[in-house]
C-alpha positions as CSV (number, residue, x, y, z in Angstrom):
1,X,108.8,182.3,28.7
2,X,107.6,179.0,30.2
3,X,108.4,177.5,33.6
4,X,107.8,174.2,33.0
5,X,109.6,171.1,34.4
6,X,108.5,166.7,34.8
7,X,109.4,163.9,35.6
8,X,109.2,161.1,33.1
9,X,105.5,159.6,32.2
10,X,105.7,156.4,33.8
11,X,105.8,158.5,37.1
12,X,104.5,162.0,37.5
13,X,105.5,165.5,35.4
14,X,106.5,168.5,36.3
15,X,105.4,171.6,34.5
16,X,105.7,174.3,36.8
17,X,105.4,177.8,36.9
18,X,107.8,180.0,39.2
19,X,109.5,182.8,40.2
20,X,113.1,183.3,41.3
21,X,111.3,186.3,43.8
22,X,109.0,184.3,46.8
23,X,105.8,185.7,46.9
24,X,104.1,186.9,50.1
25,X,101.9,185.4,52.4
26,X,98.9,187.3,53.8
27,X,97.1,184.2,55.5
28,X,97.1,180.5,56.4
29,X,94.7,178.1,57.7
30,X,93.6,174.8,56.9
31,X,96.1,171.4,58.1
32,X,97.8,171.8,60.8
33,X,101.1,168.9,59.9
34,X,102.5,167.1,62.4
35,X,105.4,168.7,64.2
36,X,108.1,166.2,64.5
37,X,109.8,166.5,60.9
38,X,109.3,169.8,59.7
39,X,111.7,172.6,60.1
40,X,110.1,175.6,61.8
41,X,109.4,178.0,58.9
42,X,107.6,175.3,57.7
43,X,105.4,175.0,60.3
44,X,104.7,178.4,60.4
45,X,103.4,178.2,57.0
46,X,100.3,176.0,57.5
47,X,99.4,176.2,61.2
48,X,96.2,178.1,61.7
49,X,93.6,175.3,61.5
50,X,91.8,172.4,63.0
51,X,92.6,168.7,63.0
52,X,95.4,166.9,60.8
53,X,93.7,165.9,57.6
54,X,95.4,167.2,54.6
55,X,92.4,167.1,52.9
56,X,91.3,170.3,54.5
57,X,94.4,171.9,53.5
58,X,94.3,175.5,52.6
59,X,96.8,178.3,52.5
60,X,95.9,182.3,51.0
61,X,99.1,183.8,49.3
62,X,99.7,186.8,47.4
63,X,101.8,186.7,44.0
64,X,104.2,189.1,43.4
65,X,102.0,191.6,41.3
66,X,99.7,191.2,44.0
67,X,97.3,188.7,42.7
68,X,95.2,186.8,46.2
69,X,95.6,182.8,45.5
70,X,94.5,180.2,47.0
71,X,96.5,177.3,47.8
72,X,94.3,174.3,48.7
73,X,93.9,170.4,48.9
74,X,92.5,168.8,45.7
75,X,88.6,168.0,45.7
76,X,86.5,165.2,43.9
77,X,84.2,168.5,42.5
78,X,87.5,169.8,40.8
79,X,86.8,167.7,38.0
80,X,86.3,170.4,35.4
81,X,88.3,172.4,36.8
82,X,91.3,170.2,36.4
83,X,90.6,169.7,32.7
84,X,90.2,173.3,32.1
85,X,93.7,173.8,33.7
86,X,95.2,171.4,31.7
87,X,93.5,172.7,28.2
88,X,94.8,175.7,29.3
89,X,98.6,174.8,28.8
90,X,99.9,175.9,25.4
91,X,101.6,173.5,23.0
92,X,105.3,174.3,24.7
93,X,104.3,173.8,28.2
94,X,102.3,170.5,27.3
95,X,105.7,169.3,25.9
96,X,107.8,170.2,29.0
97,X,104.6,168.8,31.1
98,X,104.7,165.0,29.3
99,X,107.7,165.0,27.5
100,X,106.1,164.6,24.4
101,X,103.6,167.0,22.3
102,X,99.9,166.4,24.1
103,X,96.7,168.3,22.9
104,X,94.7,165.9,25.4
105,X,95.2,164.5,29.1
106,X,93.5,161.1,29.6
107,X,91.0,160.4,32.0
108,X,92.9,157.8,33.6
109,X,95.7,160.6,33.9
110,X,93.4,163.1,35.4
111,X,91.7,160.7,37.9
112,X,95.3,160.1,38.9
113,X,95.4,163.6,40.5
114,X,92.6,163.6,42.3
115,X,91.7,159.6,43.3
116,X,94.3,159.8,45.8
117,X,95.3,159.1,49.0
118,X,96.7,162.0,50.6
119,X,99.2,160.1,52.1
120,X,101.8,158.9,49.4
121,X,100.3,161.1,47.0
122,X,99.3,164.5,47.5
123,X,98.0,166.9,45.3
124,X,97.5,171.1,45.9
125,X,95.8,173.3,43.5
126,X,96.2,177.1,43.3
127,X,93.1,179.0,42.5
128,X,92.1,182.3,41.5
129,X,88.6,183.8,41.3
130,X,87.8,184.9,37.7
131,X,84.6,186.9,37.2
132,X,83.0,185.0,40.5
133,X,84.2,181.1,39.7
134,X,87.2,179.8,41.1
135,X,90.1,178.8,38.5
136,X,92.6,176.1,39.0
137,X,95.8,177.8,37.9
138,X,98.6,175.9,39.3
139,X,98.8,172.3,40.2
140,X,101.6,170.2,42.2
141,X,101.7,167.0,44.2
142,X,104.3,164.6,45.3
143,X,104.1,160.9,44.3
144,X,106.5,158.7,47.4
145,X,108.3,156.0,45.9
146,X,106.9,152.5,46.6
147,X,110.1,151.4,47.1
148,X,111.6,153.8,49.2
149,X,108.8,155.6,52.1
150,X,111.1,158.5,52.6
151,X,111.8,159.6,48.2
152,X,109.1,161.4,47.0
153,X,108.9,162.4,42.9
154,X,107.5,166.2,42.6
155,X,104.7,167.7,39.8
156,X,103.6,171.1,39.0
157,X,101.7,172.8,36.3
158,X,101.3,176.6,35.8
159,X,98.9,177.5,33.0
160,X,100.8,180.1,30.3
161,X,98.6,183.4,31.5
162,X,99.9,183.0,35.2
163,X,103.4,182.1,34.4
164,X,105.8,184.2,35.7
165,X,104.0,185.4,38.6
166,X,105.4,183.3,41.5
167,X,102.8,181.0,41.5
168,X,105.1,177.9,40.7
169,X,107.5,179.1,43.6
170,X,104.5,178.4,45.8
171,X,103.4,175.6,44.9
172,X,106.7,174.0,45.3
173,X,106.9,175.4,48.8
174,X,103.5,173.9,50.1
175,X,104.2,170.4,48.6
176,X,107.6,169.9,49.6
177,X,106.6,171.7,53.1
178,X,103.9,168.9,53.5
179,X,106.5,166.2,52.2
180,X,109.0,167.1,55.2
181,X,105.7,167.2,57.9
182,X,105.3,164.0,56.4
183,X,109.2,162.5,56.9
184,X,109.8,162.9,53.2
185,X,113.5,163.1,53.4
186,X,114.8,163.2,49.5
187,X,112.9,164.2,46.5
188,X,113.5,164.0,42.9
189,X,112.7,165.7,39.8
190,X,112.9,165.5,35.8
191,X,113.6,168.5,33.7
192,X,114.0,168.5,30.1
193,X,117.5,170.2,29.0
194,X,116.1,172.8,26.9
195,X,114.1,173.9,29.9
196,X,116.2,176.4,30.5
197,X,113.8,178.6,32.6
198,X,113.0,176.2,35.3
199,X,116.7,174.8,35.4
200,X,117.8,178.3,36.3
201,X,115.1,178.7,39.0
202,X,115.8,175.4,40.6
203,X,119.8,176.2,40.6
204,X,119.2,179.3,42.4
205,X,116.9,178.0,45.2
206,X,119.6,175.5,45.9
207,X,116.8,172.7,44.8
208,X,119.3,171.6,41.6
209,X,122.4,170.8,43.5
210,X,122.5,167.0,42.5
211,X,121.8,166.1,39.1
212,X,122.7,164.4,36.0
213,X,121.7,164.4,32.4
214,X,120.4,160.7,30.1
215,X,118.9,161.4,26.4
216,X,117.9,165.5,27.1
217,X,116.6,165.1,30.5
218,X,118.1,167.0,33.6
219,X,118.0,164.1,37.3
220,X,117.4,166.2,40.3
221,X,117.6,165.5,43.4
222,X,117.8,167.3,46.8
223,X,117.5,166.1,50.6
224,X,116.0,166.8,53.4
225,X,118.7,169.6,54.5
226,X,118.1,171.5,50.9
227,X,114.5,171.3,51.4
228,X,114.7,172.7,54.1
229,X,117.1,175.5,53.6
230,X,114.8,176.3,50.6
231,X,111.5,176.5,53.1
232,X,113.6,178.7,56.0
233,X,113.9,181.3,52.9
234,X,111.0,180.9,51.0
C-alpha cells in the first residue's frame, strides 16, 4: 500500500504517507506562529516555545501504533539524513514522488529542501530514533507561489516501512498549520490518478474537494476554510 502523492517536477512533489485515523499528540514546543491567521486548533498545536523563528520548530507526536516522532524544522546537518530518507523510498513510491521512475535524487534537488528560507519555503522532517540515531522518516514543506503570496504548493514523503502509520497525516497537519500562521490562504496539490490511496485520504479529510484531471494527474486545491476545517479535526 503506498501513500504517495506530487506535484509536478518543475515545482515540488508530493509523496506522502498518511492515515485516514489522526494520530495523537503527547507534546509540543518549539515556534510559537503568529496569531493573527491561524484558526485556534492550530495554534494549539505548536505553542509551547520561545520566540517566532520557524527554524526552531519542533512538535513530539505519537502514531497510531504508538510509535514517539518527532516533527521538527529542517537543519543544514540533515544532509545524510535526507538522502538516506530518499534511498529509502521503493521503486513505486519514487514514481508517485517525481512522476517518473528515479533510483537517484540530485544534489541540486536535495539542497532545494534544505537551502531555504523558511519563509516561502518551509520544510518539516519527521524523525524517529533507530538503535540511538535519529531517522528522517517523513518529509513535507510548502513552496508559496511567486506569483501569488497567499497559494502555496504542498510536498511529502513517507519512506515504505513507516507507511501506513499516520505519519503522512501529520505532516500535512504541521505544514499546512504553519502555512495558515503564515496567511497562506489556498494550497494546491498534484496526485497521480492511479494513486488511489492518497486520493482516498485526501477526499475524506475534505482536502480534495476541488480538483481536476490533465494526462493521469489529479489538480487539488483547497482554501483557507478547508484548511482549516481539516486542522479543527485533526
Amino acid at each position: 500500500m503506498h501513500y504517495t502523492w506530487g506535484l509536478l517536477p518543475t515545482t515540488t512533489a508530493f509523496c506522502g504517507s498518511a492515515d485516514a485515523s489522526s494520530p495523537r499528540s503527547i507534546a509540543r514546543s518549539g515556534w510559537t506562529p503568529s496569531q493573527k491567521n491561524a484558526p485556534t486548533r492550530a495554534r494549539a498545536a505548536v505553542v509551547g516555545g520561545s520566540g517566532s523563528d520557524p527554524r526552531r520548530y519542533f512538535a513530539r507526536d505519537v502514531t497510531r501504533d504508538g510509535c514517539a516522532v518527532d516533527i521538527r524544522a529542517i537543519r543544514p546537518d540533515d544532509t545524510e539524513r535526507r538522502c538516506e530518507h530518499f534511498r529509502s523510498l521503493s521503486p513505486t513510491s519514487a514514481y508517485f514522488r517525481f512522476f517518473s521512475p528515479k533510483r537517484r535524487v540530485s544534489e541540486r534537488e536535495l539542497a532545494g529542501l534544505t537551502n531555504i528560507d523558511f519563509r516561502r519555503h518551509m520544510t518539516l522532517v519527521a524523525t524517529v530514533r533507530i538503535t540511538g540515531a535519529e531517522r528522517i522518516v517523513g518529509l513535507g514543506q510548502y513552496v508559496v507561489d511567486d506569483d501569488r503570496e497567499q497559494r502555496a504548493q504542498l510536498a511529502c514523503s513517507v519512506i515504505d516501512t513507516y507507511q501506513g502509520r499516520g505519519i503522512g497525516a501529520l505532516l500535512i497537519k504541521h505544514v499546512v498549520g504553519i502555512a495558515r500562521a503564515r496567511g497562506v490562504l489556498e494550497f494546491a496539490a498534484d496526485v497521480l490518478g492511479d494513486n488511489h490511496t492518497m486520493l482516498q485520504l485526501l477526499t475524506k479529510s475534505g482536502l480534495a474537494t476541488h480538483r481536476s484531471t490533465q494526462a493521469g494527474v489529479v489538480h487539488i486545491t483547497f482554501s483557507e476554510v478547508e484548511a482549516d476545517r481539516f486542522l479543527a479535526a485533526a
